[in-house]
N, C-alpha and C positions, 0 to 999 in steps of 0.2 A: 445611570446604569449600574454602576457600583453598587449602592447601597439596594437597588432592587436587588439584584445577585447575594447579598449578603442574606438579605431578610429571606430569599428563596431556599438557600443554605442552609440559614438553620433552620427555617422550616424544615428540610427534608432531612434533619441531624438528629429533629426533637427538641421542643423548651428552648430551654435558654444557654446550650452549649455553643463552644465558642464558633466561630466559622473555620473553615478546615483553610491548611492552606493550595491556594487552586494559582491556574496563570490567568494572568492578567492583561489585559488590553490599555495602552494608554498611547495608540496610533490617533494622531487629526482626524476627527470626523471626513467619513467620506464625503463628497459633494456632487450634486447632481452634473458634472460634466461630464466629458466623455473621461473611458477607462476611472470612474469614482475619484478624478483629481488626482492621481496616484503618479507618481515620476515611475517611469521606467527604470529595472536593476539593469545600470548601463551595461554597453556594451556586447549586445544579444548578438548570437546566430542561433539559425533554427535551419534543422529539415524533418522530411519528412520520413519516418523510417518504414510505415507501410500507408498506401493508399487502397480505402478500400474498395473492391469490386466484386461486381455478382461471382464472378467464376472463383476470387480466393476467399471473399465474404463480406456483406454488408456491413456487420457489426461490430465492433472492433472494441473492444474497452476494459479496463483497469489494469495499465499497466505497469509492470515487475521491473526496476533492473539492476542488474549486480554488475561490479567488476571480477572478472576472474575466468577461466584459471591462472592461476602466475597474476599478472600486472599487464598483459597485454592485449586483456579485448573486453568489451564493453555487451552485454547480454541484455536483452528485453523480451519480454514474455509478455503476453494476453490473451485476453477469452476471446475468441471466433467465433461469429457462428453464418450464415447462407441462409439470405431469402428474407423475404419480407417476418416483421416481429419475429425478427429469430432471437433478442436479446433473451438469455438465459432459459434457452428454448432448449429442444428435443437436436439431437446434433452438435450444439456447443463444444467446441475443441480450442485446445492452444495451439497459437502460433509463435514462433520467437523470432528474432533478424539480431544479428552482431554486427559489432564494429571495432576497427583497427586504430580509427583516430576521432571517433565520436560527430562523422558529419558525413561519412557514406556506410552507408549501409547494406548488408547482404538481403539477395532474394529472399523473401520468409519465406521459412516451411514449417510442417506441421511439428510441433513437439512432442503435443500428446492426445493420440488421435479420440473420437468420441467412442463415448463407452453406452451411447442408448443403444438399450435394446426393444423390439415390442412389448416384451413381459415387463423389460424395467426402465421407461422416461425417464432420461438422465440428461444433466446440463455440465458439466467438467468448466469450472473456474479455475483461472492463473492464483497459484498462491507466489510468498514469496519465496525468494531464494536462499538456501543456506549455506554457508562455507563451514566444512567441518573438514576438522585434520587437514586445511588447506585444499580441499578439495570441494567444487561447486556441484552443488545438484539446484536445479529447475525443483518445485511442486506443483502437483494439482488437485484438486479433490472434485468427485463426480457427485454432484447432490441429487437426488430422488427429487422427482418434481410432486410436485403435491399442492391441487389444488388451484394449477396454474402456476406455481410460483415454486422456483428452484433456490430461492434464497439459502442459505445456512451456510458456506462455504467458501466464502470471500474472506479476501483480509485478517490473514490468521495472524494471533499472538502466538509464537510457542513459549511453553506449553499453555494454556487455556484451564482454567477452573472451570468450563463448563464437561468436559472431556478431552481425553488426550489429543483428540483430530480437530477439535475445535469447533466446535457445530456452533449453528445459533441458526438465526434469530430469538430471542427469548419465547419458549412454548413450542420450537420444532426440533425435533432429534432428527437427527439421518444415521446411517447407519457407523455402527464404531470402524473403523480399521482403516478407513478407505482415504486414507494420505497415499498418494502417488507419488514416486520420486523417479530423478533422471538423473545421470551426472552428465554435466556439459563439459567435455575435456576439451577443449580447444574449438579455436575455427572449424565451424561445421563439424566437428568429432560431438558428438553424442556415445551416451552407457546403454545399457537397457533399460526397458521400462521394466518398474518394481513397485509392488507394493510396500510401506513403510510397514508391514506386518508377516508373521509366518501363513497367514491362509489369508484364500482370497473373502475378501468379506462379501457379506450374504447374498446374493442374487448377481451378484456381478460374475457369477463362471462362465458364461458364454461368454460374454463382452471381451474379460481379459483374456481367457482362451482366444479367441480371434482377433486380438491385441498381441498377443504373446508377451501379455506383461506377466512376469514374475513375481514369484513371491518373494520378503524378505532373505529366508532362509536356502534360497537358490541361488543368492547374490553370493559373490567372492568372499572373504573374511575379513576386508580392506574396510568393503562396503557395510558391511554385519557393524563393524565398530564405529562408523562415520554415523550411522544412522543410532545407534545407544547414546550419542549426545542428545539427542532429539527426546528416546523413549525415557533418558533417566531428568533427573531434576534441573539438570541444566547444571553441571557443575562448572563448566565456564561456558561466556556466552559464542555461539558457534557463529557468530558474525560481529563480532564485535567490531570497536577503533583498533584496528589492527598497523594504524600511519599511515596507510594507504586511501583508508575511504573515511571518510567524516562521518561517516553514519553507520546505523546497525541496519544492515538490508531486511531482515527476517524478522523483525521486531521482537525480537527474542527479548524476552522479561526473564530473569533469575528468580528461579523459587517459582514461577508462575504468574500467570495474572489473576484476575476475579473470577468470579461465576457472578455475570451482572445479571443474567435472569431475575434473582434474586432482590437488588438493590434499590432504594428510594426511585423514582425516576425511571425503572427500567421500560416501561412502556412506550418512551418518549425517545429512548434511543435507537439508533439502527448499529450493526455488527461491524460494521468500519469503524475503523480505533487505529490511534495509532501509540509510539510510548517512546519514551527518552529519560535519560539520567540527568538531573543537576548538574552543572560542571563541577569540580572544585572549583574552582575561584569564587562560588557564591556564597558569602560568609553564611551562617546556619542551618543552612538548606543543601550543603555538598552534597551529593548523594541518594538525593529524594528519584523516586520513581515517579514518573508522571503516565497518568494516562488519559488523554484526550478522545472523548467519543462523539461522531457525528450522531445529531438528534435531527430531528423531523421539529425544528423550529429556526430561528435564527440567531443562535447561541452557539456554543458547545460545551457540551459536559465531561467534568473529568473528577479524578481521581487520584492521592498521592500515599505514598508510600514512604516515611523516614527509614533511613538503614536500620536495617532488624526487625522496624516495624509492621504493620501489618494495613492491608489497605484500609483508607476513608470510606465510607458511603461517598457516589457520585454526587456532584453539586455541579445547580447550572455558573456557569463561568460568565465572563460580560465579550469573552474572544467570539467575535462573529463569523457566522458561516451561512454560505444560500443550501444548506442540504445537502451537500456531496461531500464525498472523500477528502478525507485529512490525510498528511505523512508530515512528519516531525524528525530532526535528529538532529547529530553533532557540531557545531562549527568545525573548521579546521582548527587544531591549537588550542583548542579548550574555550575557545571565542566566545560559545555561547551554543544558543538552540535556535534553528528555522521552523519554522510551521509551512509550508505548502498548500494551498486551499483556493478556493473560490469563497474570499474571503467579505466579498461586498454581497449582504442580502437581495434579494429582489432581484435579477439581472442577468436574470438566465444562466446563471454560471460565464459569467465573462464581464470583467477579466481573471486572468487567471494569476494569483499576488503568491508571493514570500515575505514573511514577517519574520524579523529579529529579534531575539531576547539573548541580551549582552549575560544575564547574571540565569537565564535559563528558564525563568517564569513571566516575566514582564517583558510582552512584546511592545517596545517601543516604537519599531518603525518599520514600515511596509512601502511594496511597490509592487508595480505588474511584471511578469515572467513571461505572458502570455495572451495573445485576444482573439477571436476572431474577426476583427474588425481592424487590424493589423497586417501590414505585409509579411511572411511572403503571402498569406491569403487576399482574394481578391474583394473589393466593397462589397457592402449589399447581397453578398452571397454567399457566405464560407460562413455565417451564425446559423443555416440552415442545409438538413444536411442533402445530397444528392439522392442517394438511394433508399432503399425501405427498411435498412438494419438499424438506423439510425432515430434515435428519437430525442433525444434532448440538444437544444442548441450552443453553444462555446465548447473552451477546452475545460476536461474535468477531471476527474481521477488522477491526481497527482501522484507521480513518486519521486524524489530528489534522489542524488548521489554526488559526494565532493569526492573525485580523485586527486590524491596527491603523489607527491615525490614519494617512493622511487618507479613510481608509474611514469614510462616513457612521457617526457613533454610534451607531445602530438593528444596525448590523451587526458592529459591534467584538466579538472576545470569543475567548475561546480553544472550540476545536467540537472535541468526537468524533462521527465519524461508525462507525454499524457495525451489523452485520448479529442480529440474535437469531432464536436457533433456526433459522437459514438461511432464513427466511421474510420477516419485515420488516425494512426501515432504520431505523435510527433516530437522532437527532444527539440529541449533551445539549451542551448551551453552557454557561459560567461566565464570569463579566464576569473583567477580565484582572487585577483584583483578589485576585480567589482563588489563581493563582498566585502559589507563594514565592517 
């Protein structure tokens, strides 16, 4: 695998330049048994934070979550949608649920209601969340369906080289402006809805008029400068390791990230990405940006960045994936980097693994976080979903978060959050012990 990865590299670099440097994979071969041989990251609990149904919605999936405001509640977002093939259909809305100590959950409600209208089929993805000036907002962005397919709006870097609101898939624009923002002030306190711009962008007047979302320029002055983190270059990161969370929730890249439309390989990738910094502690690599992209094989492609420098062309990697959602980020303590992923090919997305890289690039060791085929779900039937929202079987769409001190102890712990059979959320926590 190595050396295929290599020779793919520099194929995609040109001639006879050197190979970039990418992360690496040197976990044991998976094995045909159950869960791919993989030891469980001890010490699991899990629930359920929404279960889906016709009246709140079939579909349920790619879930968001941040800690905040303060240190005292735990936030998750996703894309909804009602009724049979409603994934990333006409109607798609977000829903969110909080928690006080990361194992009961509040009734979800709507966050950010749907913005289709007749004239304009629209689908509203969960983006992530940002903490700016200590203060958390929710996102969402409404993508123009086109074609059948609402793609382009998922799983944002900010800022994005492809445009400020982050569009893609490679070859579809949606329209500029249409970043939606919320502030989440506390237990069940919600801000208003706003547009990340001064006017409502193109064909959305009805919609937000009968939303009563806001423009930029209507919000308080509080808000006007929470949000210029966002619109300027990113002068510091607006979610950083703050000591509280191990990870950057908003995957916020400094300076930017690419415009992959562009790059070797770009046909091959899909717009889920995820990104992390080197630690220090990795001698010559301190500091490296990474950026990991799901492809449409059983690989992943990435991308790095030395301080100051300037990105690589992507290269395929030897780090495996079945086609779904990546999320990467901090250890606590500078430990290293996790990967998050449905990381065994073939397998319908299950199980659902965490992988360790002590020095930030080399995952050495992995386990399951998640299966369907695991308690609390039942045999033979939790890999397939109930209702019509639902189409793909296991848990998928990962997103991690490590809380720490001086986050209340009830809420400390390293959390996956993620979607099974595109139907329910579900978070498993493990105290921060379990991590190597």
């Amino acid at each position: 695998m190595r050396s295929l990865r290599l020779l793919l590299s520099t194929a995609l670099l040109g001639g006879n330049c050197a190979p970039p440097l990418l992360p690496t994979w040197s976990v044991p071969p998976f094995t045909a048994a159950p869960l791919a041989g993989l030891s469980p990251l001890p010490n699991r609990s899990q629930s359920v934070a929404f279960f889906g149904t016709p009246a709140a919605g079939d579909y349920n999936h790619g879930a968001m979550i941040a800690l905040g405001p303060g240190l005292s509640t735990l936030t998750i977002s996703w894309k909804n949608g009602v009724g049979a093939n409603s994934e990333d259909a006409t109607g798609q809305r977000v829903r969110y649920a909080q928690s006080q100590d990361g194992v009961a959950w509040s009734p979800s409600e709507v966050l950010f209601p749907s913005m289709n209208t007749s004239a304009l089929p629209v689908a509203l993805f969960a983006g992530p969340f940002a903490l700016l000036n200590g203060r958390l907002y929710a996102s969402a962005t409404p993508a123009v369906i086109s074609s059948g397919d609402a793609q382009g709006s998922q799983f944002c870097l900010w800022p994005d080289g492809v445009d400020p609101r982050n569009a893609g898939p490679p070859g579809q624009r949606q329209p500029v402006g249409t970043l939606m923002l919320r502030r989440v002030a506390g237990l069940g306190e919600l801000g208003p809805l706003f547009w990340a711009a001064d006017v409502v962008p193109k064909g959305f007047g009805p919609a937000s008029a009968a939303a009563g979302v806001l423009t930029l320029n209507q919000t308080d002055g509080a808000t006007r400068a929470d949000v210029a983190l966002l619109r300027a270059d990113l002068p510091s990161l607006p979610c950083g390791d703050s000591g509280v969370s191990g990870t950057t929730k908003c995957e916020a890249v400094l300076g930017g990230a690419q415009d992959y439309e562009h790059l070797p390989g770009s046909a091959r990738l899909a717009n889920e990405r995820s990104h992390w910094v080197v630690p220090p502690g990795a001698a010559h690599h301190a500091g490296t940006d990474v950026l990991v992209y799901r492809s449409h094989s059983s690989a992943l492609w990435a991308s790095t960045r030395a301080p100051g420098g300037v990105w690589a062309d992507v290269a395929l990697t030897g780090v495996p994936n079945d086609d779904s959602n990546i999320n990467a980020g901090a250890l606590p303590g500078g430990a290293g980097t996790y990967l998050v992923a449905n990381a065994v090919p073939h397998r319908a997305r299950d199980p659902l693994t965490v992988a360790f890289a002590p020095d930030g690039l080399n995952f050495s060791s992995a386990f399951w976080v998640m299966s369907c085929t695991e308690p609390p779900f039942p045999h033979n039937q939790s890999c397939v979903a109930r209702g019509a929202g639902g189409a793909s079987g296991g848990p998928s769409y990962p997103q991690a978060l490590a809380v720490l001190a001086p986050a209340p102890a009830a809420l400390q712990g390293f959390y996956v959050v993620a979607t099974l059979n595109k139907e329910d959320v579900v978070v498993a926590r493990f105290p921060l012990s379990s991590l190597p």
